[in-house]
C-alpha positions in Angstrom: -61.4 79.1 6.1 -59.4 76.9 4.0 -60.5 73.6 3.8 -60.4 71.9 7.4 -61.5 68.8 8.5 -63.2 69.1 12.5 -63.6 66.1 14.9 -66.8 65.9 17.2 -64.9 67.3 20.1 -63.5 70.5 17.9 -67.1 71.4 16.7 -68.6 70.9 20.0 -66.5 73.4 21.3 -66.2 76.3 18.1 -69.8 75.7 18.8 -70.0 76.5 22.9 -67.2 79.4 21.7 -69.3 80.9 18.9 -72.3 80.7 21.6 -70.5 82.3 24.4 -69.2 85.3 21.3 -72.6 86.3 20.4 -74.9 85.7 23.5 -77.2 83.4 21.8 -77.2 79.2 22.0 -76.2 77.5 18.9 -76.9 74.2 17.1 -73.8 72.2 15.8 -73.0 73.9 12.6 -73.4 72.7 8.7 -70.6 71.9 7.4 -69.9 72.8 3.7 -66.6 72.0 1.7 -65.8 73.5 -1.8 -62.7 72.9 -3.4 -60.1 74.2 -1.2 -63.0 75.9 1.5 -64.5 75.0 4.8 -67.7 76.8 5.5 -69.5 76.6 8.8 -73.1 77.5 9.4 -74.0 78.4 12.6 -78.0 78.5 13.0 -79.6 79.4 16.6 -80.7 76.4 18.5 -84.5 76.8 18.9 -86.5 77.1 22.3 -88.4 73.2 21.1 -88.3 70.4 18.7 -90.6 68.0 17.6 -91.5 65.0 18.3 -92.8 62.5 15.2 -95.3 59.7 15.1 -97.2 58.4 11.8 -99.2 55.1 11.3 -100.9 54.4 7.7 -103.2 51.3 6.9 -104.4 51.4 3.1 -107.0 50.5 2.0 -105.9 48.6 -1.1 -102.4 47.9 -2.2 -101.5 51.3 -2.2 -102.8 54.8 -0.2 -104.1 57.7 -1.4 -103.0 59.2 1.6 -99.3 60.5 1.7 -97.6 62.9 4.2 -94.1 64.6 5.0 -93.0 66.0 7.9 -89.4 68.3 8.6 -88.1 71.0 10.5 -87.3 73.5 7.8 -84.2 76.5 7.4 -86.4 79.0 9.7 -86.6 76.8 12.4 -90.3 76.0 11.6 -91.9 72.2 12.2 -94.0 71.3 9.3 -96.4 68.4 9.1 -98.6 67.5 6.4 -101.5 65.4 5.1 -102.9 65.0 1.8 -105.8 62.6 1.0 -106.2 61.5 -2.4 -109.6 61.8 -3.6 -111.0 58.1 -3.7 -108.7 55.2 -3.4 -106.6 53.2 -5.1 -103.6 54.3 -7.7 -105.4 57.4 -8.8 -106.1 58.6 -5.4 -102.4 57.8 -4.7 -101.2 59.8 -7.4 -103.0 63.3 -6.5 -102.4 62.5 -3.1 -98.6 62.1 -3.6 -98.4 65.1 -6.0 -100.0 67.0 -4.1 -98.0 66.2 -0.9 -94.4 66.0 -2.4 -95.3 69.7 -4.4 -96.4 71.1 -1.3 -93.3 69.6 0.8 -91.0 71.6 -1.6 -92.9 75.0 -1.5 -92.5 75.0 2.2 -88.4 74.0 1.9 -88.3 76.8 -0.5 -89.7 78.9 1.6 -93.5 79.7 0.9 -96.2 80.2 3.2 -99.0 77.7 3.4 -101.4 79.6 1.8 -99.1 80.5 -1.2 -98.3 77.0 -1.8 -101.9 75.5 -1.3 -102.5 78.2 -4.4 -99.7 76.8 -6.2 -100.3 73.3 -5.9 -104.1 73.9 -6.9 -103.0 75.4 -9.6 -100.7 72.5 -10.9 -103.7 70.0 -9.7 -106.1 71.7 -12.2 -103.6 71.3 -14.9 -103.1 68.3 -14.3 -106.7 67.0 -13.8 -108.0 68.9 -16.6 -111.8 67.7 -16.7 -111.4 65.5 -14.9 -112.8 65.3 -11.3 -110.3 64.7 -8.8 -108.4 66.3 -6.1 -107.0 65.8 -2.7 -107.3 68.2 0.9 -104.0 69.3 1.9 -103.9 69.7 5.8 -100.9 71.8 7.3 -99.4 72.4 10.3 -96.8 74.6 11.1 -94.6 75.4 14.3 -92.5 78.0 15.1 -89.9 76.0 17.2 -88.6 79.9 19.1 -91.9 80.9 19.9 -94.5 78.0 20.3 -97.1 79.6 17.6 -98.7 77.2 15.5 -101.0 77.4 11.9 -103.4 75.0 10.7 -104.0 75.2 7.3 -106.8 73.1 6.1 -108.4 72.5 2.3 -110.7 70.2 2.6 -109.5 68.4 5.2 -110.6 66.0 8.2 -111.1 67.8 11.7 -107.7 67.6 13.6 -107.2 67.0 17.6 -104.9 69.8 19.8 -103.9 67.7 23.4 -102.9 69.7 26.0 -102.7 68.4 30.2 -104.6 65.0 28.5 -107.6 67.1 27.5 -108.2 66.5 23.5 -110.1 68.6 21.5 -111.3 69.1 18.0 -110.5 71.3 15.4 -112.2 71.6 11.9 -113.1 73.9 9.6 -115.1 74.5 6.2 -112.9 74.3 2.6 -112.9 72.3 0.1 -110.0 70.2 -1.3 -107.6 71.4 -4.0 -107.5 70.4 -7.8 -111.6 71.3 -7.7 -111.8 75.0 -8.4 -110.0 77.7 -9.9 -108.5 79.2 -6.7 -108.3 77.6 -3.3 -111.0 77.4 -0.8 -109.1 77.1 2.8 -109.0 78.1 6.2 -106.6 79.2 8.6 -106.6 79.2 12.4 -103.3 80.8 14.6 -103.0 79.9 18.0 -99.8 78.7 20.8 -98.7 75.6 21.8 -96.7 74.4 24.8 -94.1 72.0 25.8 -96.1 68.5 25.8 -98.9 69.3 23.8 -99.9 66.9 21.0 -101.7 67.5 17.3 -102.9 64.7 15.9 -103.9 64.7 12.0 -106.1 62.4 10.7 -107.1 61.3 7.3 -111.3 61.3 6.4 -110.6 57.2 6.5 -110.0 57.6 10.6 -113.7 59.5 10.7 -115.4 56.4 10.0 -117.6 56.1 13.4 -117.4 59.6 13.9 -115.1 62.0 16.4 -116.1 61.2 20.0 -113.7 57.8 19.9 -111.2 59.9 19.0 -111.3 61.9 21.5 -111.7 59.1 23.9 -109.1 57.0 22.6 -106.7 60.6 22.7 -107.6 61.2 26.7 -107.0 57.4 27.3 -103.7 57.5 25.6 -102.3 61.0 26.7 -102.9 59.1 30.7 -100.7 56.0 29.7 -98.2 58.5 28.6 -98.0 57.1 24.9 -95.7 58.3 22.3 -97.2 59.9 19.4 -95.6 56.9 17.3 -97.9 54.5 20.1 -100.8 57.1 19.8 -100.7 56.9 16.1 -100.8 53.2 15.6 -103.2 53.0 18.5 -105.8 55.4 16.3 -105.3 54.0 13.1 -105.9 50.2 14.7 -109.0 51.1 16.6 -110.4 53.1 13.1 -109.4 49.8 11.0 -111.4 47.3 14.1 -114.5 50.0 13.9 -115.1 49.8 9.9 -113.9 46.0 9.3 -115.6 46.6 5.7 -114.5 50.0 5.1 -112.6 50.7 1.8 -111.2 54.1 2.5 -107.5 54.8 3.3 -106.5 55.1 6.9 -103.5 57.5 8.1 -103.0 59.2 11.5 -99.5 62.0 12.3 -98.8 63.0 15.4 -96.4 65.8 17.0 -95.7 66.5 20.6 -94.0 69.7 21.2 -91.0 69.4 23.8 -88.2 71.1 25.4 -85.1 71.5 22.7 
C-alpha cells in the first residue's frame, strides 16, 4: 500500500480482521517501509513460546563458553551452547566462532546438522594444526507442534523436566574443529506446556549428574523460573568445585502457552 503510518489500535485490529479473513490467529505484523511503500507481514501466531533463562560464571576474565538463543522466521525456538575447548581467550575465541557461525546458519535457515558441518568445516580452517575445538549443543522447538531436536557434538549431557521429574540426556560425539567431518548425535522427541530443558556446559559436571538432578526436582517444586533455575545451578556448581578452573554456563527454556 502506499506508504502508511498505523497506530497500536489500527494494527491490532487489521490484525484481528486479517485473522477473522483467513481462519487462522495472527501475530502483530512486520512492518516494512520503502520509499513511498507500506508492507505488512502477517506471520501465524504459534501454539507456544519460549521462555529464557541463562547464568554464566567464567572461569577467568573471560568464558570459553558462549550461547544464543531466538525464535527464528519458521516459528522455531533455538538455543545453543558452545564450549570452547580449554579456558581462557583461546577457548573464548572457538567458542564464540563457533556459537555466532552457528547462530547465523540457523537465521538463514539451515538444519542443525548442516550447519554443525559447516561450522566444522570453518573450525578446521581456522585451527589448522592446531588442536582445538569446541561442542556445539542444539536445541530446537517447533513452537506449532511441541517437537523438539537435540543436536549434540561433543557436548555435556542435558536435563528434560516435565511434572518436576528431571531427567538426563546425553549422547556420544565429539566436538567440532577435531576431524574432518562431524561426529554428532541427534535425538527427536515432544515437549509440552511447562516442561523445562536445561543445557549445561562440561564446567557444571564437576561433581557429577545426580546434584543436578536433585537441585532440578528441588527447583521445578518452588516453582522457579528458568532465569532462578539457572543461576541456582551455576551457584551450587561454582560452591561444589571452589578450585575448579573450568568455565561455568547453564540455559534454560520452559515451554508455555503462546
Amino acid at each position: 500500500m502506499a506508504r502508511t503510518a498505523f497506530s497500536q489500535d489500527e494494527l491490532k485490529a487489521l490484525t484481528a480482521e486479517v485473522s477473522r479473513i483467513c481462519r487462522h490467529d495472527f501475530s502483530a505484523p512486520d512492518i516494512t517501509n520503502c520509499r513511498t511503500v507500506t508492507m505488512l507481514g502477517f506471520g501465524e501466531r504459534p501454539l507456544y513460546r519460549p521462555v529464557f533463562g541463562e547464568a554464566s560464571r567464567p572461569a577467568e576474565e573471560v568464558s570459553g563458553d558462549a550461547t544464543d538463543r531466538f525464535c527464528d522466521a519458521a516459528g522455531r525456538a533455538q538455543m545453543l551452547l558452545c564450549d570452547g575447548m580449554g579456558t581462557g581467550k583461546a577457548a573464548a575465541v572457538d567458542g564464540q566462532l563457533a556459537a555466532r557461525l552457528t547462530g547465523q546458519l540457523l537465521r538463514a535457515g539451515f538444519a542443525a546438522e548442516s550447519a554443525a558441518r559447516l561450522v566444522n568445516v570453518a573450525m578446521g580452517l581456522k585451527n589448522a594444526e592446531q588442536e582445538s575445538g569446541a561442542t556445539l549443543d542444539l536445541l530446537t522447538v517447533d513452537l506449532f507442534t511441541g517437537r523438539a531436536g537435540l543436536f549434540k557434538a561433543g557436548a555435556a549431557p542435558s536435563f528434560l523436566v516435565r511434572d518436576g521429574v528431571p531427567r538426563m540426556m546425553e549422547g556420544a560425539s565429539l566436538p567440532m574443529g577435531i576431524l574432518d567431518s562431524v561426529v554428532g548425535r541427534t535425538s527427536s522427541f515432544g515437549l509440552c506446556v511447562g516442561d523445562l530443558m536445561v543445557l549445561v556446559s562440561d564446567g557444571v559436571l564437576c561433581d557429577g549428574t545426580s546434584w543436578i538432578l536433585q537441585q532440578l526436582q528441588l527447583c521445578a517444586r518452588l516453582g522457579h523460573t528458568p532465569a532462578q533455575i539457572a543461576d541456582v545451578l551455576a551457584d551450587s556448581a561454582l560452591r561444589r568445585a571452589p578450585t575448579r578452573r573450568d568455565d561455568i554456563t547453564v540455559i534454560a527454556m520452559r515451554l508455555e502457552r503462546s
